[in-house]
C-alpha positions in Angstrom: 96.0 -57.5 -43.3 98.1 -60.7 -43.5 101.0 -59.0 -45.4 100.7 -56.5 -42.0 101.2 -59.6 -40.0 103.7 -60.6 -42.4 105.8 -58.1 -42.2 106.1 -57.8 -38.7 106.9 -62.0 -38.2 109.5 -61.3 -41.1 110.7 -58.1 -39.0 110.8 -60.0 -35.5 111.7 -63.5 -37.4 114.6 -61.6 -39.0 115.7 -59.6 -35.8 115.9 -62.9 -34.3 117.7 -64.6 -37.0 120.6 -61.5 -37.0 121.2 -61.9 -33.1 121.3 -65.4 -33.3 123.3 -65.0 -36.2 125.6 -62.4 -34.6 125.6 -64.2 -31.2 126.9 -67.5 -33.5 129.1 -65.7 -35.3 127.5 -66.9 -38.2 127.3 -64.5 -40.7 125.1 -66.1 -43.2 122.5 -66.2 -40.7 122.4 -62.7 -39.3 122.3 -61.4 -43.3 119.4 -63.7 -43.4 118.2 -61.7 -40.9 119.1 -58.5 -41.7 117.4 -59.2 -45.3 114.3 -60.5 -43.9 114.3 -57.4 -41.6 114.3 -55.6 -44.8 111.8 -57.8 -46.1 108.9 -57.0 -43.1 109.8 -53.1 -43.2 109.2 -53.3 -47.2 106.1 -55.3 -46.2 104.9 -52.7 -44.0 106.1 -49.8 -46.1 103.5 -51.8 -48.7 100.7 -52.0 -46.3 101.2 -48.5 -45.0 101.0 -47.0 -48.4 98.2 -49.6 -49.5 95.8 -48.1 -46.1 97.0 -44.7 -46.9 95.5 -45.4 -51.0 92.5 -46.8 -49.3 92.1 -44.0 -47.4 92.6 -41.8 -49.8 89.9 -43.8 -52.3 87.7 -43.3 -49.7 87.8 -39.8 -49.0 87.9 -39.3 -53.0 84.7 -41.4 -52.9 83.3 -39.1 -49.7 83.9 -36.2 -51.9 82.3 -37.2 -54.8 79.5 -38.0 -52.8 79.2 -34.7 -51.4 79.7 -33.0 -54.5 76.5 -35.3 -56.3 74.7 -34.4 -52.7 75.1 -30.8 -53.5 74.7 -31.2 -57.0 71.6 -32.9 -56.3 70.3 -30.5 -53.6 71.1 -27.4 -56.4 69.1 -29.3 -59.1 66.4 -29.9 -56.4 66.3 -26.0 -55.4 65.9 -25.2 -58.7 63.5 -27.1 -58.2 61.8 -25.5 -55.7 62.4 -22.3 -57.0 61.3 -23.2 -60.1 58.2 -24.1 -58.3 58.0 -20.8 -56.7 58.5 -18.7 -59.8 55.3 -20.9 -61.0 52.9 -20.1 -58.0 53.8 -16.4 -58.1 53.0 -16.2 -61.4 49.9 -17.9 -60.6 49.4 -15.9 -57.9 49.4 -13.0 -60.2 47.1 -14.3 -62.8 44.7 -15.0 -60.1 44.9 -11.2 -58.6 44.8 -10.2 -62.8 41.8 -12.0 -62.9 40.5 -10.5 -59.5 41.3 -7.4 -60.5 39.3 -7.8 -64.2 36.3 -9.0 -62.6 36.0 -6.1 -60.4 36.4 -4.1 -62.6 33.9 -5.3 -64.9 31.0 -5.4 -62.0 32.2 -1.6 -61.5 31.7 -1.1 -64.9 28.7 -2.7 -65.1 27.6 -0.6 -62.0 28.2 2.6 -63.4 26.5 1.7 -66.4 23.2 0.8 -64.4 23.7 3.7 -62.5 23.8 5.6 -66.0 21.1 4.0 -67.1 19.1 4.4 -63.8 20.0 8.7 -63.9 19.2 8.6 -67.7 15.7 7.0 -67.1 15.4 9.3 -63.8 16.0 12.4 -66.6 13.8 11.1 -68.8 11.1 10.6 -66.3 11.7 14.4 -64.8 11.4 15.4 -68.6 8.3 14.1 -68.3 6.9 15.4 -65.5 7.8 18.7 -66.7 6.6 18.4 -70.1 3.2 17.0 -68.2 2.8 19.9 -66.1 3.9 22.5 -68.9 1.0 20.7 -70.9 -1.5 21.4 -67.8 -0.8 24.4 -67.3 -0.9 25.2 -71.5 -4.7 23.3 -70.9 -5.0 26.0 -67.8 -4.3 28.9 -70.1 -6.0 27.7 -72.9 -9.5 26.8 -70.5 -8.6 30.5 -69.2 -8.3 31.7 -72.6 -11.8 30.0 -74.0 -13.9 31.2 -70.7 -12.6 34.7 -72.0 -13.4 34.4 -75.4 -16.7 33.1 -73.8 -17.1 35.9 -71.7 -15.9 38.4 -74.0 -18.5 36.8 -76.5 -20.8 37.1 -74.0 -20.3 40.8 -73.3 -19.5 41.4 -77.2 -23.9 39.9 -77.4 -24.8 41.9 -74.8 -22.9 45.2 -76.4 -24.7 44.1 -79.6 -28.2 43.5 -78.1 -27.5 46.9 -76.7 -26.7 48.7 -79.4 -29.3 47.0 -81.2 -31.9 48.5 -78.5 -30.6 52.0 -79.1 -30.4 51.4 -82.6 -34.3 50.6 -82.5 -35.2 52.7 -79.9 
C-alpha cells in the first residue's frame, strides 16, 4: 500500500510541479513534473499489477483447495463405498449362513420324519406279522381240535368195528 500512496503524491506532486512549472515558465520544473507524473502512474501500474498477482495467487490457491476438497471427498467416498461393498458382502454371508442353517434343520427334519415313517413301517410290519402269527396259532388250535376229534371219531370207528368184529 505505501507505493499506492506513493504513486498518487508523485502523480498530484508532479501535476503540481508541471503547472507551476508551466505557469513559471520554467521548463526544468514542469519536466520534473511531468517525470514524476510518470513516476506515480508507473507506481500505480506496479501496484495495480502487484493486487491483480495477488489476486490471482489467491484464486490459484482457492482452486487448489477445492481441487484437494474434492480430491479428498472422492478418496473419502471411496471410502464409503468401500464400506458399503463390505456390509453387502456381509450382509450376504449372513443370509448364506441363514440360508445353510435352514436348510440343515430341514434336513434334519426330513430325516426324523424318515426315521419316524421307517419305525412307523416297522412297527405295522409287526403288527401284521403278530396277527398273521395268531391267526397261524388259530388255524393250528383248529387244526389239533380236528385231529382230536377226528382221533376221537377214528376210536370210536375202531371200538365199533371192533364190536362187530367180536360180535
Amino acid at each position: 500500500m505505501p507505493e499506492k500512496k506513493s504513486g498518487l503524491v508523485d502523480n498530484l506532486a508532479g501535476k503540481v510541479k508541471a503547472a507551476a512549472g508551466n505557469i513559471a515558465g520554467d521548463r526544468d520544473l514542469a519536466e520534473e513534473g511531468e517525470l514524476q507524473q510518470a513516476k506515480g502512474a508507473r507506481a500505480d501500474e506496479a501496484s495495480r499489477l502487484e493486487a491483480e498477482a495477488e489476486q490471482a495467487a489467491d484464486e490459484t490457491r482457492t482452486k487448489a483447495e477445492l481441487e484437494s476438497h474434492a480430491v479428498e471427498q472422492a478418496r473419502l467416498q471411496a471410502e464409503i463405498d468401500e464400506a458399503d461393498r463390505l456390509d453387502d458382502i456381509e450382509r450376504q454371508r449372513h443370509a448364506e449362513e441363514a440360508r445353510a442353517a435352514s436348510l440343515a434343520d430341514k434336513r434334519s427334519d426330513v430325516a426324523e420324519r424318515l426315521e419316524e415313517a421307517e419305525q412307523s413301517a416297522l412297527d405295522r410290519q409287526e403288527q401284521v406279522v403278530e396277527v398273521e402269527e395268531a391267526l397261524a396259532q388259530r388255524r393250528a388250535d383248529e387244526i389239533e381240535r380236528q385231529a382230536a376229534q377226528s382221533g376221537r371219531a377214528a376210536d370210536t370207528l375202531d371200538a365199533a368195528r371192533r364190536n362187530i368184529e367180536e360180535g
